[in-house]
C-alpha positions as CSV (number, residue, x, y, z in Angstrom):
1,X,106.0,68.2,146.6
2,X,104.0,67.6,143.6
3,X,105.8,69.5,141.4
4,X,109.1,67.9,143.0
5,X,107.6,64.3,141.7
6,X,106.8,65.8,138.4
7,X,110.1,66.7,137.8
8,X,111.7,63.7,139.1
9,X,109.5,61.6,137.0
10,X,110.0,64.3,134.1
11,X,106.3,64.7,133.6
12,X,106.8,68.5,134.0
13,X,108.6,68.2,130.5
14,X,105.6,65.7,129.1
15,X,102.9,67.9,130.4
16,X,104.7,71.1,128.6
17,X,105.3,68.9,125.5
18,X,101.6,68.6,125.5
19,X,100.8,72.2,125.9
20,X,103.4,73.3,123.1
21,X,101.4,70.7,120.9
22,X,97.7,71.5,122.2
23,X,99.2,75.2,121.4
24,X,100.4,74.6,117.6
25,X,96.9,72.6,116.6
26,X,94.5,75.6,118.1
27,X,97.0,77.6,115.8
28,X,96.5,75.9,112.7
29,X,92.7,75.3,113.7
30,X,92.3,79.0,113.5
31,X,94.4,79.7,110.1
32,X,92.5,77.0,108.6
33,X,89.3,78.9,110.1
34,X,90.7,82.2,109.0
35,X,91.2,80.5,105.3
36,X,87.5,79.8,105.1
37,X,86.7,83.2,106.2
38,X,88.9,84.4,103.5
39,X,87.4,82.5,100.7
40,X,83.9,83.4,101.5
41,X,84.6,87.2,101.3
42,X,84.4,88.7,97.6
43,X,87.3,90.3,95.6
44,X,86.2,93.7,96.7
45,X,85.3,92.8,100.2
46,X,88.6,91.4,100.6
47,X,90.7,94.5,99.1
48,X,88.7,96.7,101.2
49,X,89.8,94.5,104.7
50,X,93.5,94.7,103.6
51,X,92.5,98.3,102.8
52,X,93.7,98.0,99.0
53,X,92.0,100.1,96.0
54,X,89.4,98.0,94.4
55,X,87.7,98.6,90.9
56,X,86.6,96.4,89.0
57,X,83.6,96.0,85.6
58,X,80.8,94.1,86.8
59,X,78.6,94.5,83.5
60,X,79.4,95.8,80.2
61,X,76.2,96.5,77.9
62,X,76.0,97.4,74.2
63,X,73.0,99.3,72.8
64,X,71.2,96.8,70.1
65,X,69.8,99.7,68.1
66,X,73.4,102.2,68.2
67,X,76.9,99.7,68.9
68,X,78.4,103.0,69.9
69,X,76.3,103.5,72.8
70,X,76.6,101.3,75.7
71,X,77.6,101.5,79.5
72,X,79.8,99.9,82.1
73,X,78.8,99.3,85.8
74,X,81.8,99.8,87.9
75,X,82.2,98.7,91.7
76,X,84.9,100.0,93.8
77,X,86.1,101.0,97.7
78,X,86.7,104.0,99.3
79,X,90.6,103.1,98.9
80,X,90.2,103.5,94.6
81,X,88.5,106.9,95.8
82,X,91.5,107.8,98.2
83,X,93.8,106.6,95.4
84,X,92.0,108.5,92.7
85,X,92.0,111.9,95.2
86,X,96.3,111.5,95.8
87,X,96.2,111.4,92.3
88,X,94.9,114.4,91.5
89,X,90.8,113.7,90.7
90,X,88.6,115.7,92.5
91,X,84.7,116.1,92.5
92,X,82.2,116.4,94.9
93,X,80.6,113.0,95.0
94,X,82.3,109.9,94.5
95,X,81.0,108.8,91.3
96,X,82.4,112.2,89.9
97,X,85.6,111.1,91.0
98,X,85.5,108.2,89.5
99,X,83.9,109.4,86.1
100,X,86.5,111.9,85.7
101,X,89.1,108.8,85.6
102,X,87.3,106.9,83.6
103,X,86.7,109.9,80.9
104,X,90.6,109.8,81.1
105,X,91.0,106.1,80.8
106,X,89.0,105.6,78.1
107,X,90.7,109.5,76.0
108,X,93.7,107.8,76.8
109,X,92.8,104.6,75.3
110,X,91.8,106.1,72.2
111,X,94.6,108.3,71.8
112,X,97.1,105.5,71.6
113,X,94.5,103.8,69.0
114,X,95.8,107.0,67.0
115,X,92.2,108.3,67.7
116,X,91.1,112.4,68.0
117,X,89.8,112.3,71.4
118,X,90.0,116.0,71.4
119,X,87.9,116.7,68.2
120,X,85.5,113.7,68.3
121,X,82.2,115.3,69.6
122,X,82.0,112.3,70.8
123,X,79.2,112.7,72.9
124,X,78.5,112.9,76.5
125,X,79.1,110.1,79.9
126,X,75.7,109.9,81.4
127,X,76.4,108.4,85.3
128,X,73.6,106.5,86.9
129,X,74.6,106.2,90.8
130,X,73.3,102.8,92.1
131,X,74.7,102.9,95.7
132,X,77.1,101.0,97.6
133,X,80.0,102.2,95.6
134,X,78.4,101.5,92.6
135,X,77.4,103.7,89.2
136,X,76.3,103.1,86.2
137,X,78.3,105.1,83.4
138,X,77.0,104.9,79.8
């Protein structure tokens, strides 16, 4: 019977008008909560979540005495690793990995500055693992 008076009286169709309209606010209350969430996360942690590669420099230092010598701190996520391994990079800890592109990255670079990466003596890449996904190449 009460339903039977609620449709009569068409409050059936106000009551579900209210529930499509409660419905659409919780879902823009929680995008709007998700947004926040979002922006709080860093650049790496939010990479990892979509389960993108991540690298990135977080520190570039110079040697006062020597310009040539310096290091970069790299940080990146298990996906620049898997990335790094479908691309042919092997090594048995991460950092090795990564050093081994970054030795590439940076022959490459001076090769197309017209430079003799080949017959440099350039030197050696010291890595210093800091954790976390983190090392220390100088």
């Amino acid at each position: 019977m009460k339903n039977f008076i609620k449709r009569v009286l068409g409050i059936d169709k106000i009551e579900l008008a209210a529930e499509v309209a409660l419905q659409a606010k919780l879902k823009e209350q929680l995008a709007v909560e998700e947004t926040i969430r979002l922006a709080k996360l860093t650049p790496k942690e939010r990479a990892t979540e979509k389960e993108e590669s991540y690298i990135a420099v977080l520190d570039t230092k110079v040697n006062k005495d020597n310009v040539r010598n310096g290091f970069f701190e790299l940080d990146w996520n298990e996906y620049f690793i898997v990335e790094l391994r479908l691309a042919g990079y092997n090594g048995d800890t991460d950092e090795e990995i990564v050093d081994r592109w970054f030795q590439d990255l940076c022959r490459n670079i001076g090769n197309e500055a017209g430079v003799d990466m080949d017959g440099r003596g350039s030197g050696y890449v010291n890595i210093n693992n800091l954790g976390n996904g983190k090392a220390e190449i100088s």
